[in-house]
C-alpha positions as CSV (number, residue, x, y, z in Angstrom):
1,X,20.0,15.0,21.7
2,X,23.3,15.3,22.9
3,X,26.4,14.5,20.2
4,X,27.6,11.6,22.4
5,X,24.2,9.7,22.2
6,X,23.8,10.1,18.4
7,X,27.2,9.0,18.0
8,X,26.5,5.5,19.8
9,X,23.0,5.2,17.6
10,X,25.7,5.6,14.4
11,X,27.8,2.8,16.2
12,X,25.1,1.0,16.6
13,X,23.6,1.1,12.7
14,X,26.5,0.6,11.2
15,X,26.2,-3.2,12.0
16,X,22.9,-2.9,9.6
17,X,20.4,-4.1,11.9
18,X,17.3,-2.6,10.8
19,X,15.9,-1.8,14.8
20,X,19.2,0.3,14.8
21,X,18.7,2.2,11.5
22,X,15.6,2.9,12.6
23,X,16.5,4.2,15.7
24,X,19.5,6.2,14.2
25,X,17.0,7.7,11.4
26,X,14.2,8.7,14.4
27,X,16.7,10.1,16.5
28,X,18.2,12.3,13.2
29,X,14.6,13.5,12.6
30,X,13.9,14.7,16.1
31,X,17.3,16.4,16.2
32,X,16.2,18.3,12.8
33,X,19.0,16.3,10.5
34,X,16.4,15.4,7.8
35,X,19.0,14.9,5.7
36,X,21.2,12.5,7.5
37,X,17.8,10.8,8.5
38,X,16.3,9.9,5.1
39,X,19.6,8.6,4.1
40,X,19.6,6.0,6.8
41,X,15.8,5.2,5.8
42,X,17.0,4.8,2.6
43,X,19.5,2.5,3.5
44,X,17.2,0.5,5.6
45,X,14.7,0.6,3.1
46,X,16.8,-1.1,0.4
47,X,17.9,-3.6,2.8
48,X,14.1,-4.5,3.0
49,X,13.0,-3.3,6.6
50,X,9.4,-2.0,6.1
51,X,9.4,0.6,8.9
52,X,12.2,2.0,7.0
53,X,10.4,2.1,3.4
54,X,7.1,3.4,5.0
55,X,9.5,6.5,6.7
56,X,11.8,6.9,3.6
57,X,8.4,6.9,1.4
58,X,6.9,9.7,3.8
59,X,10.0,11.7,4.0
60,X,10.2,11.5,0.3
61,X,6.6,12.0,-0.9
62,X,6.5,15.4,1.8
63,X,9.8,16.6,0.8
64,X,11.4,16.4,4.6
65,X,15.5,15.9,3.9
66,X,15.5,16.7,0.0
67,X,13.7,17.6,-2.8
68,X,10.0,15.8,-3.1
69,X,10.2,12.5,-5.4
70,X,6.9,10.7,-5.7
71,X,8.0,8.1,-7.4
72,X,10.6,7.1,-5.0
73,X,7.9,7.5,-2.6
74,X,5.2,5.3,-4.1
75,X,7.9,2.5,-5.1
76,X,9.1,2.3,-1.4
77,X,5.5,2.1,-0.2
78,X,4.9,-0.6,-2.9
79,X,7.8,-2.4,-1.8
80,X,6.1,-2.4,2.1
81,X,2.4,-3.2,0.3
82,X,4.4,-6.5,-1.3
83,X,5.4,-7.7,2.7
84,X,2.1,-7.2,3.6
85,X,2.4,-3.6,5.5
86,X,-1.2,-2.5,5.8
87,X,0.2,1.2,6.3
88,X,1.7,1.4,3.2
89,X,-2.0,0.8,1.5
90,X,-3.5,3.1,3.1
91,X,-0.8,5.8,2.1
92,X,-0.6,4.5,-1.9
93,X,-4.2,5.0,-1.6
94,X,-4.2,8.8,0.1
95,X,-1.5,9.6,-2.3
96,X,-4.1,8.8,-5.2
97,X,-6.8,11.4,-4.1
98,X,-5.4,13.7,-6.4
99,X,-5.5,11.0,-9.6
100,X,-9.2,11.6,-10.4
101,X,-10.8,14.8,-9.8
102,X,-14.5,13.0,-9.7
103,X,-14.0,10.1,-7.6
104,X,-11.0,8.0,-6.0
105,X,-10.0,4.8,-8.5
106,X,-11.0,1.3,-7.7
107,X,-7.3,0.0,-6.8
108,X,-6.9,2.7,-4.4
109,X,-10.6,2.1,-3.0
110,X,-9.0,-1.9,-2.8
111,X,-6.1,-0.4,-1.2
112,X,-8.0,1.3,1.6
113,X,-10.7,-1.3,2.4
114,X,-7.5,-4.2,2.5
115,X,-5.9,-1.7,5.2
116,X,-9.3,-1.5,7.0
117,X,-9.6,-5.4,7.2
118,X,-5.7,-5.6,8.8
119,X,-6.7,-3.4,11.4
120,X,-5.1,-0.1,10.5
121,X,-6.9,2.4,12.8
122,X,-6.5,5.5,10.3
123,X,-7.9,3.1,7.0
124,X,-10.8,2.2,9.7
125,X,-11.2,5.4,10.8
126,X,-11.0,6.9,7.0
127,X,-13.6,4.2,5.9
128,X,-15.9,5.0,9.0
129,X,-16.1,8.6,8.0
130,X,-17.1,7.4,4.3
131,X,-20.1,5.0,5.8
132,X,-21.0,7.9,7.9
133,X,-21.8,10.2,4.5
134,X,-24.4,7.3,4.1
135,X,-28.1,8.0,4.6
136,X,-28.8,4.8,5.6
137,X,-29.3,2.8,9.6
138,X,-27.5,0.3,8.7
139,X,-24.1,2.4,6.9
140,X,-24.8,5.0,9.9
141,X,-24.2,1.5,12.7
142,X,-21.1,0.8,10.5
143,X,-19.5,3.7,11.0
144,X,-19.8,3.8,14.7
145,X,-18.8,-0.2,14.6
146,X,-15.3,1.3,12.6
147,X,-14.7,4.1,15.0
148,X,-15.0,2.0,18.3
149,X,-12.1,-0.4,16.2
150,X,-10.0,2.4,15.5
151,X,-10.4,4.1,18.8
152,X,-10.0,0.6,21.2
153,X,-6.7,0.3,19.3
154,X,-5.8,3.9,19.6
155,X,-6.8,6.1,17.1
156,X,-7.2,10.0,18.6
157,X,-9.1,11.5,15.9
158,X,-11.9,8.4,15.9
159,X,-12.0,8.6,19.8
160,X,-13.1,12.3,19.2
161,X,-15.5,11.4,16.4
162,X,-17.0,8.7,18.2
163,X,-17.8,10.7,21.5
164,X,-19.9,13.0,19.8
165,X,-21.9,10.5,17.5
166,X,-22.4,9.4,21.0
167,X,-23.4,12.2,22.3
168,X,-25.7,13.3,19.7
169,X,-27.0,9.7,19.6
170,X,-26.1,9.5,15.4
171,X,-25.9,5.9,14.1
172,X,-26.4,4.9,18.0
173,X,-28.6,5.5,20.7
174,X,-27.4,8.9,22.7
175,X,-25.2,8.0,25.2
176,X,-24.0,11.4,27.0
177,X,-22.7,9.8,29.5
178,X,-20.7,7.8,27.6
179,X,-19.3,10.4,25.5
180,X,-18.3,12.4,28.7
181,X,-16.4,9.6,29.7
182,X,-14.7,9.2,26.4
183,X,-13.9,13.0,26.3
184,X,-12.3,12.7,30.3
185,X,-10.4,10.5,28.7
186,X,-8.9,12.4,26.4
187,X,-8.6,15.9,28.6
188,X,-4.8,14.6,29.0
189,X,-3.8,15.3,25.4
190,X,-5.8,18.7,25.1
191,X,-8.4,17.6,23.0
192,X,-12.2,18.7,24.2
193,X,-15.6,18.8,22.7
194,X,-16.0,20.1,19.1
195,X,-18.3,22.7,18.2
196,X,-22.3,21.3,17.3
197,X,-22.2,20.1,13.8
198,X,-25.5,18.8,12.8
199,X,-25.9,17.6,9.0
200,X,-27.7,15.5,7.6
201,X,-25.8,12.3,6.1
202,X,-25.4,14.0,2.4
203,X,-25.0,10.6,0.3
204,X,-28.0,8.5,-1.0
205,X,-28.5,4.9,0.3
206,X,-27.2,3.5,-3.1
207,X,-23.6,4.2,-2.1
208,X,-23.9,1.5,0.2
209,X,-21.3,-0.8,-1.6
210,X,-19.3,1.3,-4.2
211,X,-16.8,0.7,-6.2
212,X,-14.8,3.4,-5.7
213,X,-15.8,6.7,-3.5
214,X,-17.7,9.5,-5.7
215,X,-16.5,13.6,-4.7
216,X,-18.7,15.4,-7.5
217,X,-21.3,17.1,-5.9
218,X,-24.7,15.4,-5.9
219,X,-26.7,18.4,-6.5
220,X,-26.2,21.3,-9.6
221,X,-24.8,24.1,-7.7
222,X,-26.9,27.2,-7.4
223,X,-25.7,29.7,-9.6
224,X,-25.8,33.0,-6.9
225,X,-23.8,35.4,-9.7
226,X,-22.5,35.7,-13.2
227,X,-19.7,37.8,-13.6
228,X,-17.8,37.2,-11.3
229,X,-18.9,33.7,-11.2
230,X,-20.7,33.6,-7.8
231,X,-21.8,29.5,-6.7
232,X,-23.4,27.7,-4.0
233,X,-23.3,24.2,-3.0
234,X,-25.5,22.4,-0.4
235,X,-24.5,19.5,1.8
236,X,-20.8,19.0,0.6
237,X,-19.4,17.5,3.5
238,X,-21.0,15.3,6.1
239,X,-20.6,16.2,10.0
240,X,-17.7,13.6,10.9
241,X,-15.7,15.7,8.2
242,X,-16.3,18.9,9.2
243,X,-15.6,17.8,13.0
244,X,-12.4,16.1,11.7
245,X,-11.4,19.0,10.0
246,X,-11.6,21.5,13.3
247,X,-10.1,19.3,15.0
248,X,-7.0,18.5,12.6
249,X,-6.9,22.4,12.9
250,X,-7.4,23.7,16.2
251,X,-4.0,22.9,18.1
252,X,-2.4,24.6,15.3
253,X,-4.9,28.0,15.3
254,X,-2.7,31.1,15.1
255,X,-3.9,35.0,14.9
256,X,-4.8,35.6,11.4
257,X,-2.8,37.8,9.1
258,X,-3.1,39.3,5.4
259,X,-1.0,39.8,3.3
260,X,1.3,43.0,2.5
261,X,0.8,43.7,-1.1
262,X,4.4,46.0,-1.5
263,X,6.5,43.2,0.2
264,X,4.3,40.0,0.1
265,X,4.6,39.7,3.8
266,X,1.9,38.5,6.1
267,X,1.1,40.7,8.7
268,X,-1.7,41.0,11.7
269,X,-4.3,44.0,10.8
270,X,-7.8,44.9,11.9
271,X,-8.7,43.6,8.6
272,X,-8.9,40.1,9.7
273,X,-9.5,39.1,13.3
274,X,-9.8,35.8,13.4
275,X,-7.7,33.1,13.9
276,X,-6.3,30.7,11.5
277,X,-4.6,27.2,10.6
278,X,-3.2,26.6,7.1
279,X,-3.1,22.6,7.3
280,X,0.4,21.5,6.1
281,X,0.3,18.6,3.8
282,X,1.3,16.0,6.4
283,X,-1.2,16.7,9.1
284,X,-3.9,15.2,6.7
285,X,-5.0,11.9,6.6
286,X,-7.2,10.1,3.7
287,X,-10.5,11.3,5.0
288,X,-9.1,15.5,5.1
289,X,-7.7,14.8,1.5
290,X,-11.2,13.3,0.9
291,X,-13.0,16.5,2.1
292,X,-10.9,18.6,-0.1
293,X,-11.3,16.4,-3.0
294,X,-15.1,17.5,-3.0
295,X,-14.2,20.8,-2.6
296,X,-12.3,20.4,-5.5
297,X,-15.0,18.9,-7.7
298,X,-17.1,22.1,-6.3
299,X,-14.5,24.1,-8.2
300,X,-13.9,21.8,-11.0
301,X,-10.3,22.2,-10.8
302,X,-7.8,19.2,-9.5
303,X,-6.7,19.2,-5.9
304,X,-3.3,19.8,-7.2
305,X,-4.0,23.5,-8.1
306,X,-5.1,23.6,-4.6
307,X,-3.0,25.8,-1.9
308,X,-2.5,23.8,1.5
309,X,-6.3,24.3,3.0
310,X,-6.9,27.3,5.5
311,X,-9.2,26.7,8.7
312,X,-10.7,30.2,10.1
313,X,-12.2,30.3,13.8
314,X,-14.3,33.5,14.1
315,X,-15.6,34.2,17.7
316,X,-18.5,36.9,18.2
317,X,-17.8,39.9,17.1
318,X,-14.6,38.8,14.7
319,X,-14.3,39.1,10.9
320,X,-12.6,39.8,7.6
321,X,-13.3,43.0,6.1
322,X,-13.9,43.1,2.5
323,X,-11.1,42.3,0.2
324,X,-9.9,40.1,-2.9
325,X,-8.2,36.9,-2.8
326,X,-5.6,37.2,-5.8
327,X,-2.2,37.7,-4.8
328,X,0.1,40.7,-5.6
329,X,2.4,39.6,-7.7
330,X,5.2,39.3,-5.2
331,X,3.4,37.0,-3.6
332,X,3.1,35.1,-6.6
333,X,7.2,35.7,-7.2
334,X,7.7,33.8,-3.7
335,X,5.5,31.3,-3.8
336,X,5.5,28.5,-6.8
337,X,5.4,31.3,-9.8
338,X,4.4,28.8,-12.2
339,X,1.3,27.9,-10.4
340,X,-0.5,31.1,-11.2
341,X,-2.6,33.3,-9.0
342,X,-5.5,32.1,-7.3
343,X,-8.3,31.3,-10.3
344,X,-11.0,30.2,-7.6
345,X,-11.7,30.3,-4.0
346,X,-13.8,27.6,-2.5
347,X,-15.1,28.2,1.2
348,X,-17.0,25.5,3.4
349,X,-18.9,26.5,6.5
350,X,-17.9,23.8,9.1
351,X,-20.8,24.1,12.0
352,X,-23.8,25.7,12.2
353,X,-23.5,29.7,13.9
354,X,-25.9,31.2,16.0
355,X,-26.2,34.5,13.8
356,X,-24.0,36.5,11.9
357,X,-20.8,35.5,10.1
358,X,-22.5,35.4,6.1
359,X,-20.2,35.3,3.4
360,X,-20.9,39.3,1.7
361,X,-20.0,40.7,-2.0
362,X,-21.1,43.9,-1.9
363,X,-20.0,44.3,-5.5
364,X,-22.1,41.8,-7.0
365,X,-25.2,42.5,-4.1
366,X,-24.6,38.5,-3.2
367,X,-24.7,37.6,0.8
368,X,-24.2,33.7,1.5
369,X,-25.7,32.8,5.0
370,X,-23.1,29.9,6.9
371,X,-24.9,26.2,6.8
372,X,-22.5,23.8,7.9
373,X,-21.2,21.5,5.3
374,X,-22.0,23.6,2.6
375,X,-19.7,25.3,-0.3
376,X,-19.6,29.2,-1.8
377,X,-17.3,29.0,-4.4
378,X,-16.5,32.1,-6.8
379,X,-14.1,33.3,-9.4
380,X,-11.2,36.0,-8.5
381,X,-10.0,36.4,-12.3
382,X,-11.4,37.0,-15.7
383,X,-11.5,34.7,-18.0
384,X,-8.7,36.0,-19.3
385,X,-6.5,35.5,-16.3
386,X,-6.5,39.6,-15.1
387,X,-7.6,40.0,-11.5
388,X,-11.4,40.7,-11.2
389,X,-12.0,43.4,-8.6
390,X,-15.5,42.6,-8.7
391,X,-15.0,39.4,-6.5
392,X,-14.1,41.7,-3.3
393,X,-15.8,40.1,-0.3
394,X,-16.1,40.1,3.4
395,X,-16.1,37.7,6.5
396,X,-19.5,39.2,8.4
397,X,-19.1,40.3,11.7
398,X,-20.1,37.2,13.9
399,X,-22.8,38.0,16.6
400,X,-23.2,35.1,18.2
401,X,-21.5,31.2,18.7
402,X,-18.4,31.0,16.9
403,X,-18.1,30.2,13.2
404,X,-15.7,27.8,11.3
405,X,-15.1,27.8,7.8
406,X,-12.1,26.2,5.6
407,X,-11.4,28.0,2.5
408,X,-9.0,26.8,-0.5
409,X,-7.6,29.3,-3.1
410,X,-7.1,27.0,-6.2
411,X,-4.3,28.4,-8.7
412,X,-4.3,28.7,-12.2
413,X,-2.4,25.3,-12.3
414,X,-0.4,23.5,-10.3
415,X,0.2,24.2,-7.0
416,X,0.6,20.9,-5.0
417,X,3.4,18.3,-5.8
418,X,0.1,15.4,-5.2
């Protein structure tokens, strides 16, 4: 934006009308003056404009223009909640995924459901994706009644979700044509047909009304090795997850790199030839923070230990060649020291792949075979916090389809600001 224009935007909010703040702050942001920009939220925001308190929240709670300060954060979106803003619900209750490692608390659960009945197409859309975990006709209808809300009012992600429920006729009659319509639709923003993800729906009908939403796993994990601590879990995440994780991730999908133990560098190598999206905190909605809150039970650790989540595409004949997943300790220098090195890694398998692509520790004689919306999750330290070479493992060559997996590397402690 040129100088002249921003200038006349300043002009313009210096009367304090909040359309002009707000206008001033946008045009900031997309001109990369964070700074500049959250101060003009935050001016708007304490005159009581509740566009500005949900921006200056955001901006606040992702640490875009200044240092992160959740409690500024939650006290502006509490201040939008109070006038009635269904958005700012829906992100007091994503920012509490992180308060209970076992399930999300009843205010937030309040929080979501009060977004969902004022329309808001990501709380519907979040609250469709839990109904969908439901083995049950009636929660499995549900969820496709919330996705056609979200998606007649706009919502991208529940569009995508939707066409293929339609398509594979789950919690509706098939209706290909349908979907292939939907999808036309949205050929204009890039967005195409997922991969096949066929799960069953993971939760038992007596979830149909709850409280609050449960992420430990249902099942005792299957213990696959000892030392290193080697687990399985079956049917983690439910198919609308795993779909709305690829597609969160696949605009962003990069050539994959590893990285340089002598200058902690990440660097493309015949190690790894896949491609990759590490998921930056703000691309997530409630349901992504969801799925990783039941990875996080899988590991027994909270999300906040959690590193942003990874999302690997393999295509035939790609892989990861064996390796360990704690860090040199430069890496560790670089990158939030006081978080530790990674304790646990926890991989999902995200669709189902034609052959090839297991999960291989050669060490321990332990190869996991990819089922989609299931966990591995193993231990890359000894108890007594030394690096376990042991845990070296490998990304099988994939022979045919492709394979996506999402993998998070939990830290000795905190890692994550929420």
């Amino acid at each position: 934006m040129h100088a002249s224009s921003l200038a006349q935007l300043t002009l313009a909010a210096q009367g304090q009308q909040p359309a002009a703040i707000n206008a001033l702050a946008q045009a900031l942001v997309r001109a990369g003056e964070t700074e500049q920009a959250l101060a003009w939220y935050i001016r708007g925001a304490a005159a009581g404009d509740a566009t500005a308190q949900i921006e200056a929240g955001r901006m606040l709670a992702y640490g875009i223009g200044g240092p992160v300060d959740v409690a500024q954060a939650i006290a502006h979106w509490q201040h939008a909640e109070h006038n009635g803003v269904a958005a700012a619900s829906y992100l007091l209750a994503t920012l509490a995924m992180g308060e209970d490692p076992g399930q999300l608390g009843t205010q937030a659960h309040a929080r979501l459901h009060a977004a969902a009945d004022a329309h808001y197409p990501p709380a519907l859309r979040a609250l469709a994706i839990q109904y969908g975990r439901i083995d049950h006709p009636h929660q499995q209808q549900h969820c496709v009644r919330l996705l056609e809300q979200a998606a007649s009012a706009g919502d991208v992600p529940a569009a995508v979700l939707l066409a293929e429920r339609l398509l594979r006729g789950e919690g509706i009659a098939a209706q290909p044509d349908a979907a292939e319509h939907l999808l036309r639709q949205l050929q204009p923003l890039g967005i195409t047909a997922l991969p096949e993800v066929q799960i069953a729906p993971p939760d038992p009908v007596d979830d149909s009304a709850p409280a609050h939403m449960h992420f430990t796993p249902r099942g005792a994990p299957t213990r696959l090795h000892q030392r290193p601590t080697i687990e399985s879990h079956s049917a983690v995440l439910s198919a609308d997850e795993c779909r709305l994780l690829i597609l969160l991730a696949r605009p962003h999908l990069r050539a994959s790199q590893v990285v340089d133990p002598n200058d902690a560098s990440s660097q493309r190598t015949p190690i790894r030839t896949s491609r990759g999206a590490t998921l930056d905190p703000i691309l997530e909605d409630f349901a992504a923070r969801a799925a990783q809150a039941r990875l996080a039970a899988c590991a027994r650790l909270p999300l906040t230990h959690a590193e942003p989540l990874s999302v690997l595409c393999y295509a035939p004949g790609e892989h990861y060649r064996a390796h360990r997943d704690y860090l040199p300790a430069s890496r560790i220098a670089a990158d939030r020291p006081a978080a530790g090195d990674r304790l646990r890694t926890v991989c999902v398998y995200l669709n189902a792949v034609e052959a090839g692509g297991q999960t291989d520790f050669p060490v321990a004689g332990v190869c996991v075979p990819p089922c989609a919306g299931s966990v591995v999750c193993f231990d890359n330290l000894h108890a007594d916090g030394r690096p376990d070479p042991d845990s070296l493992h490998a990304g099988l060559p994939v022979a045919a389809g492709n394979k996506w997996l999402a993998t998070l590397w939990f830290r000795q402690r905190r890692y994550r600001d929420w």
